[in-house]
C-alpha positions as CSV (number, residue, x, y, z in Angstrom):
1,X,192.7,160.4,174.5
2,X,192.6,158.4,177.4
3,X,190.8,154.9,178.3
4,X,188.0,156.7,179.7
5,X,187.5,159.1,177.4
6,X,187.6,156.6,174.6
7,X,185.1,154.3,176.9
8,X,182.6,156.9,176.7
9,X,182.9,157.7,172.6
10,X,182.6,153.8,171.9
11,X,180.0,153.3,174.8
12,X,177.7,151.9,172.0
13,X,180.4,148.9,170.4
14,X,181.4,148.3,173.9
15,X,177.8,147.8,174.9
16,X,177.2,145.4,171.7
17,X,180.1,143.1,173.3
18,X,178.4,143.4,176.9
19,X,175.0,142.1,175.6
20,X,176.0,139.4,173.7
21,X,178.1,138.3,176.4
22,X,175.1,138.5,178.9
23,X,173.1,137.0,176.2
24,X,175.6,133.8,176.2
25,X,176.0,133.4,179.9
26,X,172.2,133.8,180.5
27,X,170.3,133.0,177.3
28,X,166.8,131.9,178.9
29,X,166.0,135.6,180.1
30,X,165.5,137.1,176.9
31,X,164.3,134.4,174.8
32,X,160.6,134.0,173.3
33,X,158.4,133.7,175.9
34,X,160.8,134.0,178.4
35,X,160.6,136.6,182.0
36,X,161.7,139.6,179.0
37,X,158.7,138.4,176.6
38,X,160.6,139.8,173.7
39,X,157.4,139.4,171.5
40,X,156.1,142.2,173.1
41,X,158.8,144.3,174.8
42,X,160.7,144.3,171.4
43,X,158.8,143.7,168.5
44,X,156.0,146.3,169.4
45,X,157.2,148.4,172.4
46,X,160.9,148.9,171.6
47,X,160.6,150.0,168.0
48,X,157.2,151.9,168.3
49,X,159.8,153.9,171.4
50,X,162.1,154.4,168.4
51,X,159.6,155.7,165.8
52,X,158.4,157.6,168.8
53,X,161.6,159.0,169.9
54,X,162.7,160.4,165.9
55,X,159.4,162.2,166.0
56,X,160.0,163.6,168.5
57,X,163.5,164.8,167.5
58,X,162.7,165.7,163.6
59,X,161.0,168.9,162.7
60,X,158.2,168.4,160.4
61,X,159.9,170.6,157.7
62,X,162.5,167.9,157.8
63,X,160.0,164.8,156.9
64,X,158.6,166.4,154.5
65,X,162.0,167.0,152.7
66,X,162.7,163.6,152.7
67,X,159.3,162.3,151.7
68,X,160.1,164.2,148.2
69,X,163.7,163.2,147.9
70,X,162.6,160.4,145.1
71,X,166.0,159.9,143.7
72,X,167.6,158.2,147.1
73,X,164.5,156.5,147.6
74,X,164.8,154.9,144.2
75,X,168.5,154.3,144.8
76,X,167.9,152.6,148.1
77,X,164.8,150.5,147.1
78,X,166.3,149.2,143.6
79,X,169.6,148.4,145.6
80,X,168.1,146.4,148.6
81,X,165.4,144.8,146.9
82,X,166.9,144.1,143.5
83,X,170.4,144.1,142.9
84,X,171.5,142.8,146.6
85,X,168.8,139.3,146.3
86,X,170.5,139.4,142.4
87,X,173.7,139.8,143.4
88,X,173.7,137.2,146.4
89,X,172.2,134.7,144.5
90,X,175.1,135.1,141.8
91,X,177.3,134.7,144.6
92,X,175.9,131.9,145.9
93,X,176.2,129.6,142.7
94,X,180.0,129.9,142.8
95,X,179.6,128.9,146.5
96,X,177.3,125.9,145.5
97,X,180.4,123.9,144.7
98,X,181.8,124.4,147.8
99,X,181.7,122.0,150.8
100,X,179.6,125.0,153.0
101,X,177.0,123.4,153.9
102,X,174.0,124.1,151.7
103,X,170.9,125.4,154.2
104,X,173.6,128.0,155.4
105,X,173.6,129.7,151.8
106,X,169.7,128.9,151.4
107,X,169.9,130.9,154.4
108,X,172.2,133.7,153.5
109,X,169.9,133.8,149.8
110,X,166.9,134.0,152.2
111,X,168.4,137.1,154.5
112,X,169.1,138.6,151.1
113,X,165.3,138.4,150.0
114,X,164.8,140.6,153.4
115,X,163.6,144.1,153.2
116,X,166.0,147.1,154.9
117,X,165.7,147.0,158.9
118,X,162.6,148.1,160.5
119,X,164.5,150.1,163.1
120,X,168.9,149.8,163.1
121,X,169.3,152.1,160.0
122,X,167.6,154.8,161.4
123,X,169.3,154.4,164.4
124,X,172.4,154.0,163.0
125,X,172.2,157.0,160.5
126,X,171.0,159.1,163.9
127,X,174.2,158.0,165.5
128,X,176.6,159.5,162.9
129,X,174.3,162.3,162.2
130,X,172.9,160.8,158.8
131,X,169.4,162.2,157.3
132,X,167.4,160.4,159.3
133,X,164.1,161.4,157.9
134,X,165.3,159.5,154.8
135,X,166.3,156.2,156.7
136,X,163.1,156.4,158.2
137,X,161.0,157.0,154.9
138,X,163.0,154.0,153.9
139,X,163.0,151.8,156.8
140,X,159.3,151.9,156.7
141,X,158.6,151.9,152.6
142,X,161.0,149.2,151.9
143,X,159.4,147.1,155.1
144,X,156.1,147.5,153.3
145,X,157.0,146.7,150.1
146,X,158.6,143.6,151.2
147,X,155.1,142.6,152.6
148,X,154.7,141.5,148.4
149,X,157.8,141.4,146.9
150,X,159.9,139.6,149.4
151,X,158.0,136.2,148.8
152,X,158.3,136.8,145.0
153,X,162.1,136.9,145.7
154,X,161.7,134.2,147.7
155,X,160.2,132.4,145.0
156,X,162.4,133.1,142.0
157,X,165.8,132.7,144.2
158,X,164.5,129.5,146.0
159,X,161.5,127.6,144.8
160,X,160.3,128.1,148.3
161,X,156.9,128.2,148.9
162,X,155.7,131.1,151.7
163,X,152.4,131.7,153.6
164,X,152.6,135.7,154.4
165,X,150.1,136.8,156.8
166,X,149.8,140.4,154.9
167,X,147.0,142.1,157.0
168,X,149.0,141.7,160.0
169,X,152.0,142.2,159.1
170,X,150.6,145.3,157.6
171,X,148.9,146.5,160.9
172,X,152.2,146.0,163.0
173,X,154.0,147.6,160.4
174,X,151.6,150.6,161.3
175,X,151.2,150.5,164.8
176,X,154.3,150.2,165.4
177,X,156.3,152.6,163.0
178,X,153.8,155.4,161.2
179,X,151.3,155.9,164.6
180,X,154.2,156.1,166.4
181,X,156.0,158.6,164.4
182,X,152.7,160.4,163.9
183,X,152.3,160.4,167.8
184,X,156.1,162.2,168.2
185,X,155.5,164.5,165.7
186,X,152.3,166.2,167.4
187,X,153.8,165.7,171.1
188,X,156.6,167.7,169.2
189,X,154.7,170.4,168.9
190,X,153.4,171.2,172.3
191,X,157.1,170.6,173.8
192,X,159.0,172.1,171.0
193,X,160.3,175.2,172.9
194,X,161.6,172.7,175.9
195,X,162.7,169.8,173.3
196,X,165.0,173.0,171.7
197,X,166.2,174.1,175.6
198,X,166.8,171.0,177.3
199,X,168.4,168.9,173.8
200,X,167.1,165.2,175.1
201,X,169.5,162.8,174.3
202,X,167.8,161.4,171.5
203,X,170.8,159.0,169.8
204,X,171.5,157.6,173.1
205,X,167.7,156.9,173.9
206,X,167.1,155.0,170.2
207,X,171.2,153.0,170.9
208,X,169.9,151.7,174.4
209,X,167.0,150.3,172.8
210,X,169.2,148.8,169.7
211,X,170.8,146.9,171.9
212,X,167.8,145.3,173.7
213,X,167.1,144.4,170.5
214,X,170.4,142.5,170.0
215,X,170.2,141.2,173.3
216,X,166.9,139.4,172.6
217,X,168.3,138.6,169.0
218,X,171.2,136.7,170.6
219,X,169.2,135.5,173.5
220,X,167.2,133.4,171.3
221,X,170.4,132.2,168.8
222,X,172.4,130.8,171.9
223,X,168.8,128.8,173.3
224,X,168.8,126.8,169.8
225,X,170.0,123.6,170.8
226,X,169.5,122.4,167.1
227,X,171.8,124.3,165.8
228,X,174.6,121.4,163.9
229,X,176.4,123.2,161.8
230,X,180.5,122.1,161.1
231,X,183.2,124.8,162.4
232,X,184.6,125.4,159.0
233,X,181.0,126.4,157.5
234,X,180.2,128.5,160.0
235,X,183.5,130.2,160.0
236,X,183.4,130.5,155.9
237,X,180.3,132.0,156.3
238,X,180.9,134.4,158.8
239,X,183.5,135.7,156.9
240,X,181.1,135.9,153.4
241,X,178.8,138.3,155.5
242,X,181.2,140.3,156.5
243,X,183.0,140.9,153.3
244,X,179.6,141.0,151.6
245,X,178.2,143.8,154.2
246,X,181.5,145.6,153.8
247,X,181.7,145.1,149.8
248,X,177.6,146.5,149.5
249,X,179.0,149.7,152.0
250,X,181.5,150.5,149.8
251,X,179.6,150.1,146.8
252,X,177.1,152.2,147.9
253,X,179.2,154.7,149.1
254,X,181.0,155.1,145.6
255,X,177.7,155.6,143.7
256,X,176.3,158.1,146.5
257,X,179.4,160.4,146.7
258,X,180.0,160.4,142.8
259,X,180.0,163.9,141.3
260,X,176.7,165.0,140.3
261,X,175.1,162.2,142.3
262,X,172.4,164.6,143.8
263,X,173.2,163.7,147.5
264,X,174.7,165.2,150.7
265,X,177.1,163.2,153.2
266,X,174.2,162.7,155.3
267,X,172.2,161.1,152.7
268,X,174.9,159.2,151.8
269,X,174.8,157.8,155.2
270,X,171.0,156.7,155.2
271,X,172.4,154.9,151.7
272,X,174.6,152.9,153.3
273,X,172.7,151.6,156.3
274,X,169.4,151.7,154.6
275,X,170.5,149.7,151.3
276,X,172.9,147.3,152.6
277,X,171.6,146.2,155.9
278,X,168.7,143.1,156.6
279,X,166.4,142.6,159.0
280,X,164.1,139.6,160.5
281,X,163.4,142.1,163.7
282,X,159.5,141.6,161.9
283,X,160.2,137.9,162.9
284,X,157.3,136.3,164.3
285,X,155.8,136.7,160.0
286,X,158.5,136.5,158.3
287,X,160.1,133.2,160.0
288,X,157.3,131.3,159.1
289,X,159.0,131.2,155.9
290,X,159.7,127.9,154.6
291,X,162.0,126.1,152.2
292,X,161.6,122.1,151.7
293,X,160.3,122.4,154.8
294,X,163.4,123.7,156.7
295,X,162.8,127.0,158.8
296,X,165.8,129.4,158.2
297,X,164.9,131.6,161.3
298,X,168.9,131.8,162.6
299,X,170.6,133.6,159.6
């Protein structure tokens, strides 16, 4: 295969470096309440797009499937909500005696407490041709469930006290994942025929918009000038994520591919993005979290 060719397969990881990299060089752009507004492009217009763009792409025989699969909604729910805030905060009281410095594993307990990502999983489950209508039904559940339960977590893990705006997180949850899905669905039906014909390029469509949302995501991180953290914390815990994300994965995968587990590849791949991944793309609520009056909006 040559460079080209491989170029154009891993378009998507190559575009991940290019935004951060324009993110580092020209932070200001995409920050809150800079020229990009991010408040608005991303956090309504971008993922309603997404939501948008799966209905559009899924047959209605296909959500409905999904909405009765119970068993990997269970799995995904218990695993994201329960076990992975459990099993962090386990973690994290080995790491307690450690020199890392303590608000970085407050913060890595309070990502834990998250509910699944609003919009990555499904795109990423889309990508490698996952259920999708699962991620989705699980993207959006789990989101709503954290509404209540993700301040309990909070709670029990932390002590920290939280003020949860729940109407309106409720009514962006809405407006900007169910109406939106709703919307593509009946769209759907009036283009179906041509949607068949011309196969839009749906993955590529929901991938661009991903990595606006990193963009913005690392847009913001590099215009915190208060960020005063020691190298070797920062490294350690780079390195916990990533063994943690790739430890969840694996344990996920295991207990989804087991004989008599009841699941297909593809829901196997909604699993793994759906259970193991977090998500503060709901930011403007959930970073008003608070913990001894420290704001853990960066991790």
């Amino acid at each position: 295969m040559g460079m080209l060719d491989r170029l154009r397969k891993d378009w998507f990881i190559l575009g991940i470096v290019v935004v951060i990299a324009v993110a580092k060089l020209e932070p200001a752009f995409g920050v809150k309440g800079g020229p990009l507004k991010p408040e608005i492009t991303i956090t309504y217009i971008a993922v309603s797009a997404i939501f948008f763009n799966s209905g559009l792409s899924l047959k209605t025989e296909e959500l409905t499937s999904a909405l009765m699969h119970v068993k990997l909604h269970l799995f995904v729910q218990i695993f994201t909500l329960v076990f992975f805030p459990t099993a962090i905060w386990l973690f994290l009281q080995l790491l307690s005696i450690t020199p890392i410095n303590e608000w970085l594993l407050k913060g890595l307990q309070t990502v834990g407490c998250m509910p699944p990502p609003v919009s990555s999983a499904v795109i990423l489950t889309k990508a490698v041709g996952g259920n999708e209508a699962a991620a989705i039904f699980n993207s959006a559940f789990g989101s709503f469930l954290g509404i209540v339960i993700t301040p309990l977590l909070l709670l029990l893990f932390l002590g920290s006290s939280s003020s949860v705006p729940f109407s309106s997180i409720f009514s962006q949850l809405f407006m900007t994942v169910v109406v939106p899905l709703i919307i593509g669905q009946i769209v759907r039906r009036y283009i179906k025929e041509w949607l068949e014909r011309k196969k839009p390029p749906f993955g590529a469509i929901s991938s661009c918009v991903l990595l606006m949302i990193i963009y913005t995501t690392f847009c913001d991180t590099f215009s915190n000038p208060n960020i005063d953290l020691d190298k070797f914390s920062l490294i350690i815990i780079v390195f916990i994520i990533f063994s943690v994300q790739l430890g969840f994965m694996l344990l996920t995968f295991f207990f989804s591919t087991r004989k008599n587990s009841g699941f297909t590849p593809a829901d196997t791949v909604a699993i793994i993005f759906c259970s193991t991944h977090k998500s503060l793309t709901l930011d403007s609520p959930w970073q008003c979290v608070g913990t001894n009056n420290k704001i853990l909006d960066d991790f």
